[in-house]
Backbone as JSON Lines, residues from 0, in Angstrom:
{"i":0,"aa":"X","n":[-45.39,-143.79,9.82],"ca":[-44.47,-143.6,10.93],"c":[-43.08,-144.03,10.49]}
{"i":1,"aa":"X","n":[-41.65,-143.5,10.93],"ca":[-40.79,-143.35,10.68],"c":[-39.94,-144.04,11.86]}
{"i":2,"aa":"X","n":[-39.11,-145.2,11.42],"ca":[-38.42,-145.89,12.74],"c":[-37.47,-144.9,13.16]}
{"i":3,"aa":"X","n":[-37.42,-144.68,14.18],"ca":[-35.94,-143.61,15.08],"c":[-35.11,-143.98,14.48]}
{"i":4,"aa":"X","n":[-34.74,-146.05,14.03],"ca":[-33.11,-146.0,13.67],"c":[-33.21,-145.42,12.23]}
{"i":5,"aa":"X","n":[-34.17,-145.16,11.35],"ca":[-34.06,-144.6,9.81],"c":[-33.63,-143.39,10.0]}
{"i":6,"aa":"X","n":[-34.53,-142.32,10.9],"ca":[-34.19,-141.25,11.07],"c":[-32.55,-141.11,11.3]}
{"i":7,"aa":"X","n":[-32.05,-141.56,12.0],"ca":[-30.88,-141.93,12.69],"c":[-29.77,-142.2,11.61]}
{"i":8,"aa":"X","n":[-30.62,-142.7,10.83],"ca":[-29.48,-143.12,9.6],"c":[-29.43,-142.03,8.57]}
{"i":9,"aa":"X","n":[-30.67,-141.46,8.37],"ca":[-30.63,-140.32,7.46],"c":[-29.6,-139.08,8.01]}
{"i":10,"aa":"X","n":[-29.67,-138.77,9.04],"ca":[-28.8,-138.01,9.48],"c":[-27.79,-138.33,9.23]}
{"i":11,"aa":"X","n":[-27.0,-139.5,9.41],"ca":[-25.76,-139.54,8.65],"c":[-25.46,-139.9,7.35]}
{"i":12,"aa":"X","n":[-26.25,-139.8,6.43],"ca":[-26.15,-140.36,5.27],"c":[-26.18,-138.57,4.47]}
{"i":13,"aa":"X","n":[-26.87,-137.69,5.39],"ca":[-26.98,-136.14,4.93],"c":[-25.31,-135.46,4.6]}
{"i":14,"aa":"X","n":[-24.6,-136.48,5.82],"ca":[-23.23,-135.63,5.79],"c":[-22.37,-136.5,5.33]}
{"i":15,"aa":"X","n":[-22.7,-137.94,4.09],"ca":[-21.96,-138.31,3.22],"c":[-22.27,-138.79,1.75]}
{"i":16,"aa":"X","n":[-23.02,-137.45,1.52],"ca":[-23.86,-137.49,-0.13],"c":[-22.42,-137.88,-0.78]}
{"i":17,"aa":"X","n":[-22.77,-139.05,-1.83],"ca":[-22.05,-138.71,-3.21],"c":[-21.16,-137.95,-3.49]}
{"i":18,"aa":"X","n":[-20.4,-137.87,-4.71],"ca":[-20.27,-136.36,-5.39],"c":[-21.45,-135.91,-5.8]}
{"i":19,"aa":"X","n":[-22.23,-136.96,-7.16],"ca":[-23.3,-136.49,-7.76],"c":[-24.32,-136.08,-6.79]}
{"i":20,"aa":"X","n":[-24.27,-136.81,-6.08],"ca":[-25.73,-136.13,-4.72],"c":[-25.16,-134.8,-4.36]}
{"i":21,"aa":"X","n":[-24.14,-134.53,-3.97],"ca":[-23.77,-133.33,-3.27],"c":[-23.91,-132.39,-4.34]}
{"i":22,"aa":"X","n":[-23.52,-132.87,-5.98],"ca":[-23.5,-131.6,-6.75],"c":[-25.14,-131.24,-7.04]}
{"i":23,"aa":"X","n":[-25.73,-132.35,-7.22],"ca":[-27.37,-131.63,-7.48],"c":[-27.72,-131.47,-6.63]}
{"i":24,"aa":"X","n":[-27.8,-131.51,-5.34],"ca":[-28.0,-130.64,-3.75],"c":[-27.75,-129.59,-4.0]}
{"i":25,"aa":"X","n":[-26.96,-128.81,-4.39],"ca":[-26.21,-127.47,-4.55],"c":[-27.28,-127.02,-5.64]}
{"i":26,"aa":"X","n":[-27.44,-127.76,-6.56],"ca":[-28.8,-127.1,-7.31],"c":[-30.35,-126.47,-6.83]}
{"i":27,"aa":"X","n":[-30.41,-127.84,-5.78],"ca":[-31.9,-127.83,-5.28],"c":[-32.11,-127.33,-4.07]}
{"i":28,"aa":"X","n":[-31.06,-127.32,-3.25],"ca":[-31.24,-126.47,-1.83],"c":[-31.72,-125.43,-1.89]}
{"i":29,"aa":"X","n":[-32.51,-124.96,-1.01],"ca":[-32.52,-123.54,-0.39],"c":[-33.63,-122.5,-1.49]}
{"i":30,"aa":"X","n":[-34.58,-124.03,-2.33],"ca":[-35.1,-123.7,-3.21],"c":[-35.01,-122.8,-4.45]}
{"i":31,"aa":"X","n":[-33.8,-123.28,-5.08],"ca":[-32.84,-122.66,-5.92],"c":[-33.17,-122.97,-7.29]}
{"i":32,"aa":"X","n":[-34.44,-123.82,-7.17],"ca":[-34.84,-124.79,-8.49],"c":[-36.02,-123.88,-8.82]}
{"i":33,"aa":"X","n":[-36.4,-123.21,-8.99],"ca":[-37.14,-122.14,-9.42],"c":[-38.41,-122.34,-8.15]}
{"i":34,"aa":"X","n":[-37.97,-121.98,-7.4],"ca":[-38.7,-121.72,-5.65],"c":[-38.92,-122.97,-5.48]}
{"i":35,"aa":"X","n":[-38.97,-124.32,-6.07],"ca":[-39.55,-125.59,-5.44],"c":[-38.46,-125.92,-4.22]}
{"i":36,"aa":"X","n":[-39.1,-126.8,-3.24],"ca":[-38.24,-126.99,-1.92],"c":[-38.13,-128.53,-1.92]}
{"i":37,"aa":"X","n":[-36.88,-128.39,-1.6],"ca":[-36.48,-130.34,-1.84],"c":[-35.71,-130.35,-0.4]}
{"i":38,"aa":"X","n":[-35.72,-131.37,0.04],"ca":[-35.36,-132.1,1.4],"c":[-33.87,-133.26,0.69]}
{"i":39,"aa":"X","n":[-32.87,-133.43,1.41],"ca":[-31.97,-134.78,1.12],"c":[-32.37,-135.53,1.96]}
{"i":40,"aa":"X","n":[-31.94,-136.9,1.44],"ca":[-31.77,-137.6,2.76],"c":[-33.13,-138.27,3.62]}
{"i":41,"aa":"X","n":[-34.25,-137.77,2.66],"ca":[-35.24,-137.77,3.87],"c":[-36.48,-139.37,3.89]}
{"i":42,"aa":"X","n":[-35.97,-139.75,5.35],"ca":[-36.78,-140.95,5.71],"c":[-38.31,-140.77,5.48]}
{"i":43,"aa":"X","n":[-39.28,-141.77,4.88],"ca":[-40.13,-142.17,4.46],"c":[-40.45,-143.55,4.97]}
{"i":44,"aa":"X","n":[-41.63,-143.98,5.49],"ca":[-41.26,-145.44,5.77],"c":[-40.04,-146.15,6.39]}
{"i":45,"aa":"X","n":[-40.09,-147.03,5.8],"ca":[-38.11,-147.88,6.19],"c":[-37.5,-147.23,5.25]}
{"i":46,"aa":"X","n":[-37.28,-146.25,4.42],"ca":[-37.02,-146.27,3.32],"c":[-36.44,-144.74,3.57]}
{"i":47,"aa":"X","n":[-34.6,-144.42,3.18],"ca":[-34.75,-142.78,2.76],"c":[-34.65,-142.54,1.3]}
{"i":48,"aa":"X","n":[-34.46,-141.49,0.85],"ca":[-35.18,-141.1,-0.41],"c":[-33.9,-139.98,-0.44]}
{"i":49,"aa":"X","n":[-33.09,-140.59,-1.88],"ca":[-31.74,-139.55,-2.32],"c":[-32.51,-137.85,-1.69]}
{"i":50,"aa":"X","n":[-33.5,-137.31,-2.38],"ca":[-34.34,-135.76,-2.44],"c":[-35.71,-136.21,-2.77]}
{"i":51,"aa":"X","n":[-36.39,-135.14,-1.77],"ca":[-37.74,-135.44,-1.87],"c":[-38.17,-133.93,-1.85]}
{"i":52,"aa":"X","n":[-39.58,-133.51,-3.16],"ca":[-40.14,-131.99,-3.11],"c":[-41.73,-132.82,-2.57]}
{"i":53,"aa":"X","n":[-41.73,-132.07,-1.43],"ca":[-42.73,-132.46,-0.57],"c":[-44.48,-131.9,-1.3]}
{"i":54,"aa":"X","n":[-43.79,-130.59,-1.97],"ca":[-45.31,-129.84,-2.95],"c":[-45.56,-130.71,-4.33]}
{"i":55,"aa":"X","n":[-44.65,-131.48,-4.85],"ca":[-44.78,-132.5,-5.46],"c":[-45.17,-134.07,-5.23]}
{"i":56,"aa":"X","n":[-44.64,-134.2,-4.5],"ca":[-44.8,-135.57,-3.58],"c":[-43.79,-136.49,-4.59]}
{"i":57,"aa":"X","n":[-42.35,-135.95,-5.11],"ca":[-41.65,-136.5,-6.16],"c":[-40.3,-136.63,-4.84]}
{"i":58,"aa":"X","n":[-40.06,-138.38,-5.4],"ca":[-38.44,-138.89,-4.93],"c":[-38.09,-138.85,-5.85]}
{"i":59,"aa":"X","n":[-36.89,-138.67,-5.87],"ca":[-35.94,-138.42,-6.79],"c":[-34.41,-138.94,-6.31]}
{"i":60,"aa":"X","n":[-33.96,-140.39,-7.08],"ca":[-32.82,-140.82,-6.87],"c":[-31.73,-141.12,-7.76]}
{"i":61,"aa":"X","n":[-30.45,-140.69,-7.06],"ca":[-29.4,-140.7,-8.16],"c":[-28.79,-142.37,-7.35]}
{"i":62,"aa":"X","n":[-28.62,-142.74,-8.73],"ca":[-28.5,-144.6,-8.7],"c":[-26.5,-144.73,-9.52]}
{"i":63,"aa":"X","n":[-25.64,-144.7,-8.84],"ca":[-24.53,-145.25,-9.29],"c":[-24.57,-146.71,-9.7]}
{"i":64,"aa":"X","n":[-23.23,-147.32,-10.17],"ca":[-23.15,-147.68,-10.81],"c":[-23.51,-149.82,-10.0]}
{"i":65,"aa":"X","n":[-23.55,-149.73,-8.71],"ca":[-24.39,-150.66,-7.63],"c":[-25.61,-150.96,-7.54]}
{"i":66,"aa":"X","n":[-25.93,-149.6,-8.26],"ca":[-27.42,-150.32,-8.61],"c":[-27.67,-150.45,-10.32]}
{"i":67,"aa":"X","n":[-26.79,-151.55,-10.29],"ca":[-26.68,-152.23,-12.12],"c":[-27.09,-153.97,-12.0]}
{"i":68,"aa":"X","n":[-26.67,-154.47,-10.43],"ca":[-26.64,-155.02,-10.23],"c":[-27.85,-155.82,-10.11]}
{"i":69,"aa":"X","n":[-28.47,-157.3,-10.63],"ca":[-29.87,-157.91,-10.21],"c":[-30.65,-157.44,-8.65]}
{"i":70,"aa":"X","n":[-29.24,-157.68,-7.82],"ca":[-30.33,-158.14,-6.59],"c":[-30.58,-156.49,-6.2]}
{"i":71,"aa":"X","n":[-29.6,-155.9,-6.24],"ca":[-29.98,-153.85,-5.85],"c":[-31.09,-153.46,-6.76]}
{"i":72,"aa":"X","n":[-31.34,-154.38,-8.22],"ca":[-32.55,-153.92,-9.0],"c":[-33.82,-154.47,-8.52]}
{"i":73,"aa":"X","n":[-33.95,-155.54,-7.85],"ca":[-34.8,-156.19,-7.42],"c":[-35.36,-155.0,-6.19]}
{"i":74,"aa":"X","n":[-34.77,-154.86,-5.54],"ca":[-34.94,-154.0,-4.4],"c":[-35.04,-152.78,-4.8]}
{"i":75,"aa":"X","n":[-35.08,-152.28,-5.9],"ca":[-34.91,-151.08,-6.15],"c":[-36.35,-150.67,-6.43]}
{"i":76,"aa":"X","n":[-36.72,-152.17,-7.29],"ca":[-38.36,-151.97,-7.7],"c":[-39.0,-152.42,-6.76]}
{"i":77,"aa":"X","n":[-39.19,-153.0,-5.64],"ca":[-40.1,-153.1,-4.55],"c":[-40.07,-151.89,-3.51]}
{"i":78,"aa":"X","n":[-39.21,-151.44,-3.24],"ca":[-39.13,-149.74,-3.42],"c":[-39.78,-148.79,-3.71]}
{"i":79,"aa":"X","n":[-39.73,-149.15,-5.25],"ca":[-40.62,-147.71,-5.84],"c":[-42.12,-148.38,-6.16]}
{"i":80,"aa":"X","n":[-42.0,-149.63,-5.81],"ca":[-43.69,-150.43,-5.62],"c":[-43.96,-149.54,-4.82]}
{"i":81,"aa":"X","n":[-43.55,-149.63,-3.37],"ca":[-43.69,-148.81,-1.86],"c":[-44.68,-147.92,-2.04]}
{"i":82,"aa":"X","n":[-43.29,-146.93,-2.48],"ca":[-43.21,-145.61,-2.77],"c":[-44.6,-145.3,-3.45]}
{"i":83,"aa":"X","n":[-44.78,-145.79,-4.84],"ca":[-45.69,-145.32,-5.63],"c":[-47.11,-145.64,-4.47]}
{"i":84,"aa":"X","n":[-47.15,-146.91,-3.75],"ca":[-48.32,-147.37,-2.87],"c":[-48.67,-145.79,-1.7]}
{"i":85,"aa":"X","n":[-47.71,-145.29,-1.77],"ca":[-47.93,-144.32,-0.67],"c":[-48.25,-142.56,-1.11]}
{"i":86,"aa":"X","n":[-48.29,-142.69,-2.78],"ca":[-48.81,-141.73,-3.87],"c":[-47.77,-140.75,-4.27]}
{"i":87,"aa":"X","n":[-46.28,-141.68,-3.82],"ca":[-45.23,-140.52,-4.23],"c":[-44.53,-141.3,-5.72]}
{"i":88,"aa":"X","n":[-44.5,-140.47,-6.45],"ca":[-44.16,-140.26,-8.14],"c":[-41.9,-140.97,-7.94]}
{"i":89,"aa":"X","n":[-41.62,-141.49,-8.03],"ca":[-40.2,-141.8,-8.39],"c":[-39.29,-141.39,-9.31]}
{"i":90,"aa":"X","n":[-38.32,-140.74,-9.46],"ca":[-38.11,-140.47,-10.62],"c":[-36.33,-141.14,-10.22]}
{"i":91,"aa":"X","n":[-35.97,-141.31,-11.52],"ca":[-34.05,-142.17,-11.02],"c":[-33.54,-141.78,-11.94]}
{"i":92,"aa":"X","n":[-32.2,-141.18,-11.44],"ca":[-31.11,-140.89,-12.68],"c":[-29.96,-141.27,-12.47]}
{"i":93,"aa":"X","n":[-29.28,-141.53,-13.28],"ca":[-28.03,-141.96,-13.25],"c":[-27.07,-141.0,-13.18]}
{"i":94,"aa":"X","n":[-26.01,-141.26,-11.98],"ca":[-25.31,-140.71,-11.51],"c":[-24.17,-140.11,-12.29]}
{"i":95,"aa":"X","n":[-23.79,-140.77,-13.35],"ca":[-23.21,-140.28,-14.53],"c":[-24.18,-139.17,-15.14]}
{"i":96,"aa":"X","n":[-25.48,-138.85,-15.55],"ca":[-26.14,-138.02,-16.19],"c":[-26.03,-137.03,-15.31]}
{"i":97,"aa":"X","n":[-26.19,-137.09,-13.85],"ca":[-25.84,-135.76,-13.02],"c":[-24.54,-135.08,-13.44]}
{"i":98,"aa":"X","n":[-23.67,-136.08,-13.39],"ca":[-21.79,-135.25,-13.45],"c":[-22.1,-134.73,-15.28]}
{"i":99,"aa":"X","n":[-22.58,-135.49,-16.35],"ca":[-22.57,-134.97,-17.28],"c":[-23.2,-134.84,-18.15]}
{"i":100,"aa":"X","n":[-24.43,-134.07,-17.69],"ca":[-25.45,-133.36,-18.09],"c":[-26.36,-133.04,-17.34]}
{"i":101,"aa":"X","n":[-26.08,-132.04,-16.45],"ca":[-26.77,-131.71,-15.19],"c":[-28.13,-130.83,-15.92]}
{"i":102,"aa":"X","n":[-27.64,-129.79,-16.5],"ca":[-28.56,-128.88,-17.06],"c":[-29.73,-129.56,-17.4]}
{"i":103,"aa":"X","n":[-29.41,-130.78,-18.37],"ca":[-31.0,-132.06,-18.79],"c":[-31.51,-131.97,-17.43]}
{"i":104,"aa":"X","n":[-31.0,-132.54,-16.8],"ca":[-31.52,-133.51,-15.22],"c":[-32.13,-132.55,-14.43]}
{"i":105,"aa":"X","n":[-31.61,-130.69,-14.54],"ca":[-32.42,-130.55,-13.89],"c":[-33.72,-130.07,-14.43]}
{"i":106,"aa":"X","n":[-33.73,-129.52,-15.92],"ca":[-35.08,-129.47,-17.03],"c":[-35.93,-130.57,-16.65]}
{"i":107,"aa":"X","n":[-35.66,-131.55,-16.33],"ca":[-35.88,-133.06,-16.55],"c":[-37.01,-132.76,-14.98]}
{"i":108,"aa":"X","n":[-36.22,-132.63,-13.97],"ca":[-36.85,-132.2,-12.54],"c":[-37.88,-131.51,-12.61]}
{"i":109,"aa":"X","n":[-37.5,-129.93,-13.16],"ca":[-38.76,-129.1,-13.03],"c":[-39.96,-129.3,-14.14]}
{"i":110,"aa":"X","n":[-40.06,-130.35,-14.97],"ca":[-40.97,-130.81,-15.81],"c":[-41.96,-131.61,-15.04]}
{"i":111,"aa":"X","n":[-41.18,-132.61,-14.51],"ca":[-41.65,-133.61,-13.42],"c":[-42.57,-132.69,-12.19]}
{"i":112,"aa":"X","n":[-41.73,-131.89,-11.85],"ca":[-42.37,-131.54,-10.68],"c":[-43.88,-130.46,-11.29]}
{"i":113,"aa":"X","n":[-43.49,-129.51,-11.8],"ca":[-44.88,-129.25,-12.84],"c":[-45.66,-130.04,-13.31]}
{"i":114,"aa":"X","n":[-45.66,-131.13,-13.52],"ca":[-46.4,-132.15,-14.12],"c":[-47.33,-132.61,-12.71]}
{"i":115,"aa":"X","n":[-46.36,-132.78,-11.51],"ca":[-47.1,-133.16,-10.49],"c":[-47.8,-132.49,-9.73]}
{"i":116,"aa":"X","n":[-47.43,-131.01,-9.84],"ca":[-48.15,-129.95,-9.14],"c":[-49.3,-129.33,-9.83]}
{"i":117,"aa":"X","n":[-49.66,-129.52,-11.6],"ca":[-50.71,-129.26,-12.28],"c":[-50.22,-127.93,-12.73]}
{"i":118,"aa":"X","n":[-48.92,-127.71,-13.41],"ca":[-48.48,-126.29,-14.2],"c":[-47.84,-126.45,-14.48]}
């Protein structure tokens, strides 16, 4: 179950992606990633999730340069403790590798997500 205020927050967090979030959005929307369908933004638990491919069961987060920090790393891995507890796969990239070298990141994606879908 999903608290109303997460939901609540995801909605506005949809209409202030990043750059890097907004530019690999533009990749993955509208299933542009070779038909896989990815969600932004989307609440899980207490927890939202940069993009989530629901036929994968893969999060996928772009981590600037705030989460370098101990205590955002601490939290970052009880997180993807969560996450993994609830049978979804994590994957994190750095927000610099989006702006420069998108093409990897998104090879990098549809490997992942094949890997999780069994092709």
């Amino acid at each position: 179950m999903v608290a109303r205020r997460t939901v609540d927050r995801a909605r506005v967090l949809r209409r202030q992606l990043s750059p890097p979030e907004a530019r690999l959005w533009c990749c993955l929307r509208g299933g542009q990633l070779n038909g896989w369908k990815f969600r932004r933004q989307h609440p899980i638990g207490p927890y939202i999730l940069d993009f989530y491919c629901p036929a994968a069961r893969l999060a996928i987060e772009v981590d600037g340069q705030g989460h370098d920090h101990s205590e955002q790393m601490a939290h970052d891995r009880r997180r993807t403790v969560w996450l993994h507890g609830q049978g979804l796969r994590v994957i994190r990239l750095a927000a610099e590798d989006v702006r420069v070298n998108l093409d990897g990141v998104l090879a990098f994606i549809v490997r992942t997500v094949r890997e999780r879908c069994g092709g």
